[in-house]
C-alpha positions as YAML, in Angstrom:
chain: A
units: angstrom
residues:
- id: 1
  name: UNK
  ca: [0.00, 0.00, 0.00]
- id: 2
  name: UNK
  ca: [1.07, 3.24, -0.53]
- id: 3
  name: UNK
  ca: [2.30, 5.68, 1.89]
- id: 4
  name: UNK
  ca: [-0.14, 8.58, 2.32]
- id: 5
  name: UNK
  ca: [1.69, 11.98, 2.64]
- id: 6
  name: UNK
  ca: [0.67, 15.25, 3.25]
- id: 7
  name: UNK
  ca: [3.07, 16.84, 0.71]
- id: 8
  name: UNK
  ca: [3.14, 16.07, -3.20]
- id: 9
  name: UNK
  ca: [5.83, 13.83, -3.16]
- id: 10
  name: UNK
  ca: [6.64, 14.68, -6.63]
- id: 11
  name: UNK
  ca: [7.65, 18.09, -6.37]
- id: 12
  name: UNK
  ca: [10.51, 17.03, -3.68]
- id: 13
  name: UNK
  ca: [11.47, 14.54, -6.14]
- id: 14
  name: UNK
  ca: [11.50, 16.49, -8.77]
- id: 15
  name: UNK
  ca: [13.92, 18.98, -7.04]
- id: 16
  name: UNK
  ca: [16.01, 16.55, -5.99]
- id: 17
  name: UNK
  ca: [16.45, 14.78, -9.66]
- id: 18
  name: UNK
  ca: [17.41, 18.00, -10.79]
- id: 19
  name: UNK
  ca: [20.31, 18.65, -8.59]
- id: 20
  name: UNK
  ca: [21.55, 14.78, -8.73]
- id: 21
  name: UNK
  ca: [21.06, 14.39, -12.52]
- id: 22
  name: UNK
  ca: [23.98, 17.68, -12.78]
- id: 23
  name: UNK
  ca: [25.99, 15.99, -10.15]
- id: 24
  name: UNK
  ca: [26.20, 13.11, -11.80]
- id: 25
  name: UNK
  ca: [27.57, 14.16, -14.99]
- id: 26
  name: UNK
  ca: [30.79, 15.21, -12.89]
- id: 27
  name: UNK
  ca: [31.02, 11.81, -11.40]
- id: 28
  name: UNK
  ca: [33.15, 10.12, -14.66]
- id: 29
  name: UNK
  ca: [37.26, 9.68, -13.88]
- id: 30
  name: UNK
  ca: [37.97, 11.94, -16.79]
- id: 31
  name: UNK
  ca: [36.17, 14.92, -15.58]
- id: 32
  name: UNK
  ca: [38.44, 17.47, -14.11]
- id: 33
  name: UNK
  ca: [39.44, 17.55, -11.11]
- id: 34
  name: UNK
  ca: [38.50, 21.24, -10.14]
- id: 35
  name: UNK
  ca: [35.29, 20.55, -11.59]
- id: 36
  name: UNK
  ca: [34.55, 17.94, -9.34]
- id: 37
  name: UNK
  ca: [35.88, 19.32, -6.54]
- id: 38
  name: UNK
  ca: [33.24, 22.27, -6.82]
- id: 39
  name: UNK
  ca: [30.80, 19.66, -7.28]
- id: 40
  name: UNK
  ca: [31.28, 18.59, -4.01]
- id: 41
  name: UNK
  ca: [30.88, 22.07, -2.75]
- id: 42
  name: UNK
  ca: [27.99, 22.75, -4.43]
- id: 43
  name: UNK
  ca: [26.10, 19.57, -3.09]
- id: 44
  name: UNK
  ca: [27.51, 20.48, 0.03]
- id: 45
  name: UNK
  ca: [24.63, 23.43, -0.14]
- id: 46
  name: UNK
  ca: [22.42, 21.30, -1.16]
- id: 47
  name: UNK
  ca: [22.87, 18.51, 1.29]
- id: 48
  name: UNK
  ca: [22.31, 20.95, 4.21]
- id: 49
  name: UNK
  ca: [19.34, 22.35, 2.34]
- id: 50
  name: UNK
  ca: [17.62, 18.68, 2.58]
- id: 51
  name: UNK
  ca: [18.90, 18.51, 6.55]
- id: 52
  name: UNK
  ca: [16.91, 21.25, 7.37]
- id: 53
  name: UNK
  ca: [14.43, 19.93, 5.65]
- id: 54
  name: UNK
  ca: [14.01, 16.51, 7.19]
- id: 55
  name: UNK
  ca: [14.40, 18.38, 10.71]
- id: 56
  name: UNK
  ca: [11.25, 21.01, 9.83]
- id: 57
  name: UNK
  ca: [9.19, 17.47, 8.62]
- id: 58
  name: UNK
  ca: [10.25, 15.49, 11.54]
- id: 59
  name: UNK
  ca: [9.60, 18.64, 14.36]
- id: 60
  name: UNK
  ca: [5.78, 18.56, 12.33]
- id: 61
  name: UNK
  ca: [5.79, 14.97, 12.66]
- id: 62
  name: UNK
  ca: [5.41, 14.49, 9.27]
- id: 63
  name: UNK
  ca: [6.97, 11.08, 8.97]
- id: 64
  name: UNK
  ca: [6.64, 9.82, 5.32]
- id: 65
  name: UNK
  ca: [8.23, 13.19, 4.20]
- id: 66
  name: UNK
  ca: [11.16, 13.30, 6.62]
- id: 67
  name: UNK
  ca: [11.83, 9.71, 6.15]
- id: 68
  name: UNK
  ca: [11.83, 10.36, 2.04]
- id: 69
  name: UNK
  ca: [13.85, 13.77, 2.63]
- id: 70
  name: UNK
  ca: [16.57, 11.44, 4.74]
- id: 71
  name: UNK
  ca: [16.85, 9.21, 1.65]
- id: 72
  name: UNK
  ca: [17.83, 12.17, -0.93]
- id: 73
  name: UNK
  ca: [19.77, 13.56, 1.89]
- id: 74
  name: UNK
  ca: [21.94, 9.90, 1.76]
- id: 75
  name: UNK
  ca: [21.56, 9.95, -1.86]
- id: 76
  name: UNK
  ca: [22.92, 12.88, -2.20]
- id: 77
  name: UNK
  ca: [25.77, 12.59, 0.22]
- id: 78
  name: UNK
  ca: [26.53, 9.48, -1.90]
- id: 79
  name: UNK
  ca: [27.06, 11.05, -5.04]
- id: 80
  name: UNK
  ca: [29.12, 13.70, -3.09]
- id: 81
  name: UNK
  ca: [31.17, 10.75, -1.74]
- id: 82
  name: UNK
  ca: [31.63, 9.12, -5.42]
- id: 83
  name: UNK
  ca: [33.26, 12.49, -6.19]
- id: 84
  name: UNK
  ca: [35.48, 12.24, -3.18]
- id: 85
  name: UNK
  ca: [36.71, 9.26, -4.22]
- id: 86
  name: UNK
  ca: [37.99, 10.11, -7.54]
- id: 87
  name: UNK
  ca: [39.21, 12.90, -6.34]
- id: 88
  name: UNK
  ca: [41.54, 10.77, -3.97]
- id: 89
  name: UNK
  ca: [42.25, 8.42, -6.94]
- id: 90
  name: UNK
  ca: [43.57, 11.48, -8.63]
- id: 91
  name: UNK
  ca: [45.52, 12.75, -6.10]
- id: 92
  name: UNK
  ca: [47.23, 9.00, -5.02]
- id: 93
  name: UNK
  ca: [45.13, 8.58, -1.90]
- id: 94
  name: UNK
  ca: [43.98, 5.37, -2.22]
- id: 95
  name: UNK
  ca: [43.28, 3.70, 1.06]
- id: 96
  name: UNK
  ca: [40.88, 7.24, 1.47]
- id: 97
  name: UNK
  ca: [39.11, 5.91, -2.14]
- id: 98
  name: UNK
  ca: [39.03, 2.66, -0.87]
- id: 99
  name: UNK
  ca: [37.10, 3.88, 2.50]
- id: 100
  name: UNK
  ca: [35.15, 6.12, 0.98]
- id: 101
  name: UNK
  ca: [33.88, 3.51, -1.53]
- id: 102
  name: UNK
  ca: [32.86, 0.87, 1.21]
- id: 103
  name: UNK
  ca: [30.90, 3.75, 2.95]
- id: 104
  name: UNK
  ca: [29.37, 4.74, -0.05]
- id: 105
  name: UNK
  ca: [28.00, 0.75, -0.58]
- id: 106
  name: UNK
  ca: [26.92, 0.53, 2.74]
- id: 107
  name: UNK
  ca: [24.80, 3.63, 2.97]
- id: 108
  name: UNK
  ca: [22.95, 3.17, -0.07]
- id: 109
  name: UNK
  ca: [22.41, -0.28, 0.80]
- id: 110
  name: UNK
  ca: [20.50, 1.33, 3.67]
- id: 111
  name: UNK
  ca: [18.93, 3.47, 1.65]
- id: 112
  name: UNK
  ca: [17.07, 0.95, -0.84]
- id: 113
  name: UNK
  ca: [16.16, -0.97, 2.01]
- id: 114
  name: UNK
  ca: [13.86, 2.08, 3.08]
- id: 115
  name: UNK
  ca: [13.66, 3.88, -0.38]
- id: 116
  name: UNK
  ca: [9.61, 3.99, -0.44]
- id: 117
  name: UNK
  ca: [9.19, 4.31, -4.21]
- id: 118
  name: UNK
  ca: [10.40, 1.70, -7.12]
- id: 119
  name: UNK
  ca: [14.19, 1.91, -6.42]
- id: 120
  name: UNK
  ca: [15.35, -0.31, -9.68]
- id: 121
  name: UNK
  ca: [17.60, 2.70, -10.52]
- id: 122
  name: UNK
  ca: [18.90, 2.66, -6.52]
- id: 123
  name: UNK
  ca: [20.17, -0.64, -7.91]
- id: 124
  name: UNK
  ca: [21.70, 0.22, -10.95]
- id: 125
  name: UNK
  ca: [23.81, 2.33, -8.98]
- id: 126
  name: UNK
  ca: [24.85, -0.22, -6.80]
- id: 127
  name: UNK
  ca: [26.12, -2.12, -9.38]
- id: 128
  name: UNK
  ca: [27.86, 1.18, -10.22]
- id: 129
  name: UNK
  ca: [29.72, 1.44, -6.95]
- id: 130
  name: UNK
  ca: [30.84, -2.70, -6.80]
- id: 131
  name: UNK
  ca: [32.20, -2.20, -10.49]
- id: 132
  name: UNK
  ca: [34.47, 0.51, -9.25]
- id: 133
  name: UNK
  ca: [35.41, -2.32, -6.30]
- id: 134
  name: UNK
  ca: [35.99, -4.66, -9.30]
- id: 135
  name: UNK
  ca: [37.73, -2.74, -11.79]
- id: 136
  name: UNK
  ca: [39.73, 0.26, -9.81]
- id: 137
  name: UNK
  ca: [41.19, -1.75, -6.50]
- id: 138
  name: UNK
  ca: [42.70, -5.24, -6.26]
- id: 139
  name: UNK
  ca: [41.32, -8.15, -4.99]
- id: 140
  name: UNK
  ca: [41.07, -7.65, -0.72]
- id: 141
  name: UNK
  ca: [41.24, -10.07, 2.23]
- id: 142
  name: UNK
  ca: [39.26, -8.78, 5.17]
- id: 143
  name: UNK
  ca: [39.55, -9.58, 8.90]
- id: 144
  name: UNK
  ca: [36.27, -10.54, 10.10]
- id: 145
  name: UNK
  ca: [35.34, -10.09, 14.14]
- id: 146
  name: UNK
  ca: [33.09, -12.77, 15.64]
- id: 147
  name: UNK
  ca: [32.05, -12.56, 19.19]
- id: 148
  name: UNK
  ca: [29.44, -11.80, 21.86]
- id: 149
  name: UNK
  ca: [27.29, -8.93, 22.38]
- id: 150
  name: UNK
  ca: [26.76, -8.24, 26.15]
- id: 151
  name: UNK
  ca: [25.15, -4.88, 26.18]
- id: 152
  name: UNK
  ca: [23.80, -2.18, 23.09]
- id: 153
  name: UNK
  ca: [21.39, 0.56, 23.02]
- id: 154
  name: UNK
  ca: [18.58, 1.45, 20.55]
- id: 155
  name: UNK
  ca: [20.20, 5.18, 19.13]
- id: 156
  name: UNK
  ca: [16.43, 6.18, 19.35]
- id: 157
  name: UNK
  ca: [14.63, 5.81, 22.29]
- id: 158
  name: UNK
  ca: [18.43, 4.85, 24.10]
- id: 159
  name: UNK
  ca: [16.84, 1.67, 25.64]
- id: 160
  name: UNK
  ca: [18.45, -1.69, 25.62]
- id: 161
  name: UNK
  ca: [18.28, -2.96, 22.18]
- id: 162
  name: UNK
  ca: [15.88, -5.78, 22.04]
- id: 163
  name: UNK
  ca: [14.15, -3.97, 25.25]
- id: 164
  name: UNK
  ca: [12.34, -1.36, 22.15]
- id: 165
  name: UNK
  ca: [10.02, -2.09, 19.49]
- id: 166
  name: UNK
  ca: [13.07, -0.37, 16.96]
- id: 167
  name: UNK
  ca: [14.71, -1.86, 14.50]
- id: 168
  name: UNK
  ca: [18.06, -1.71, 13.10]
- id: 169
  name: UNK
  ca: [18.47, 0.16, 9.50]
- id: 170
  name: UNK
  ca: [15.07, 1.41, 9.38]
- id: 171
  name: UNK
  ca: [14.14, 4.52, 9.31]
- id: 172
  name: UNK
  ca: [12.01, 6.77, 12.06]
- id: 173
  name: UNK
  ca: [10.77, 10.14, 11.65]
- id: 174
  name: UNK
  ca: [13.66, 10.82, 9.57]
- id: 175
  name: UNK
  ca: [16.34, 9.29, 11.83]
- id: 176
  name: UNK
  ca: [18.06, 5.72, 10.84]
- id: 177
  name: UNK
  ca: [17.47, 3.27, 13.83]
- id: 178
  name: UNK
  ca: [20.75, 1.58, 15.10]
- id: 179
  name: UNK
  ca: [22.35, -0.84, 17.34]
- id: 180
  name: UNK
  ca: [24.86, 0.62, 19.55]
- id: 181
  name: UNK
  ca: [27.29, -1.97, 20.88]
- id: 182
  name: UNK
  ca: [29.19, -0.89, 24.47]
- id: 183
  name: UNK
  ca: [30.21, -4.04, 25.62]
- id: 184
  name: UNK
  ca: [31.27, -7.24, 23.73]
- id: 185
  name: UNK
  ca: [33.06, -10.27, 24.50]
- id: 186
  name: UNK
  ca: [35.37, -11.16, 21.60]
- id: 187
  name: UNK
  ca: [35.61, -14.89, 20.67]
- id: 188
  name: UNK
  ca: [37.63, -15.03, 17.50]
- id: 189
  name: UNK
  ca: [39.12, -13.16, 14.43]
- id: 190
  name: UNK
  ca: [39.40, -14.72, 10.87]
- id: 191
  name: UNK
  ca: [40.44, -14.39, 7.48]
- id: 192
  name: UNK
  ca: [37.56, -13.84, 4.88]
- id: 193
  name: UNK
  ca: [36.59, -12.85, 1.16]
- id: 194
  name: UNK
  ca: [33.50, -11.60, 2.13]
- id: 195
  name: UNK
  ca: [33.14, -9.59, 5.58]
- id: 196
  name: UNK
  ca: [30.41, -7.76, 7.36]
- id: 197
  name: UNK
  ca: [33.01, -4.84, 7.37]
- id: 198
  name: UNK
  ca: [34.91, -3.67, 4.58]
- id: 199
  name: UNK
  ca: [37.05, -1.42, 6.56]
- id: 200
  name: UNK
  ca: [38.58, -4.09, 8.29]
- id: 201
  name: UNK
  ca: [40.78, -5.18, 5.26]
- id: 202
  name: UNK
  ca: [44.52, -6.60, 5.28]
- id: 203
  name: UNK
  ca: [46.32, -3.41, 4.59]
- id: 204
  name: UNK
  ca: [50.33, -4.94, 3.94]
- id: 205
  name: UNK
  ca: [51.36, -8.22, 2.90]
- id: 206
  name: UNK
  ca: [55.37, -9.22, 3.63]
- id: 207
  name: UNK
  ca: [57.39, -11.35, 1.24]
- id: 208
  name: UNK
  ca: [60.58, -12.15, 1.75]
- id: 209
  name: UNK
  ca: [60.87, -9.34, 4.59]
- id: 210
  name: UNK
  ca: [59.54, -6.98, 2.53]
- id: 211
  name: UNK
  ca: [56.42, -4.97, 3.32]
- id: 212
  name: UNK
  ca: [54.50, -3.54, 0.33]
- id: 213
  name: UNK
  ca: [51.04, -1.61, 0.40]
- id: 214
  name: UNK
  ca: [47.79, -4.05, -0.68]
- id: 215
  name: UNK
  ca: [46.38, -1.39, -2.83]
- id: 216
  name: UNK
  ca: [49.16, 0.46, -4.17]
- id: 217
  name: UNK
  ca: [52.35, -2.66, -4.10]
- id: 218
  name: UNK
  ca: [54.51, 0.15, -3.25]
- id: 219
  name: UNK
  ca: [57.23, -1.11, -0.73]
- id: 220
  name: UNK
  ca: [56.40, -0.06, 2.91]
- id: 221
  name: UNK
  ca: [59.65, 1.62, 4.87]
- id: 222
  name: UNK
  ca: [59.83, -0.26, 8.27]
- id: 223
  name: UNK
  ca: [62.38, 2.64, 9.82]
- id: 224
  name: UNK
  ca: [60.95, 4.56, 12.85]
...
């Protein structure tokens, strides 16, 4: 069923296409560099724009639209984050690429999940972000943490999560529900292809005693 809201959806969309679809033609490797860097800046404006936004729909209570407004707020902070990353591949920054790639998947993850309209083109772009994975970094090995949880809080009502009737990665009145661990008990740590957490990657590998850089093969000094 569709979400009743008190707002034509259509004209927030509508504003928001419009800003994203200019963006977007900046987010190609061969662009220049000062272009996209005043990309950035200019969705920078825009992303603040759609903050206060969401906060004047969620003060009103006016859930559907500050829950949609959050989504082009991520969206947009995406797109801003696609830029960053080239912009780091540019300038030889590549564990910063690499880190802002792996946030950029896992946010708009998030965002279909809660996306409230057809989101086919949500995964389009997906794909878009695990080709650059594919294509622009070599192939990782991640450390994976397993272990367990002895105490977390819900970051919206602060109660014991489990204790709430929230749930992780969905959205509330404009704010993204999630599980706040304080207190764990750590059982193991292993080797994996495919983690929970793509931060947690294996950043040198040693051959021979010598250290060299996963992403770039560039021999690490070991002085100091």
């Amino acid at each position: 069923m569709t979400k009743a809201y008190l707002i034509n959806p259509n004209e927030l969309i509508r504003d928001y296409n419009e800003v994203i679809d200019e963006a977007q033609k900046k987010a190609i490797f061969t662009i220049g560099i000062e272009l996209q860097k005043e990309e950035i800046e200019n969705l920078q404006l825009y992303i603040n724009k759609l903050s206060a936004q969401k906060k004047e729909f969620a003060t009103k209570n006016n859930e559907n639209e500050a829950n949609l407004i959050y989504c082009f707020e991520r969206l947009a902070m995406i797109i801003q984050s696609e830029l960053k990353m080239l912009v780091c591949l540019k300038e030889d920054e590549m564990a910063q690429a690499w880190d802002i790639l792996v946030d950029c998947q896992v946010h708009l993850g998030t965002v279909i999940r809660n996306y409230p309209f057809e989101s086919d083109h949500l995964e389009h772009y997906l794909k878009r972000l695990d080709n650059y994975e594919k294509t622009l970094f070599p192939k990782m090995v991640f450390h994976s943490v397993g272990g367990f949880v002895k105490q977390s809080h819900c970051s919206i009502c602060k109660a014991d999560y489990g204790d709430c009737d929230h749930i992780k990665g969905k959205l509330y009145n404009g704010e993204m529900c999630s599980r706040y661990i304080s207190e764990m008990e750590l059982e193991e740590v292993s080797m994996v292809e495919n983690p929970a957490n793509k931060h947690c990657r294996l950043i040198f590998r040693e051959t021979n005693g010598i250290k060299v850089d996963v992403l770039t093969m560039r021999e690490v000094s070991t002085k100091g």
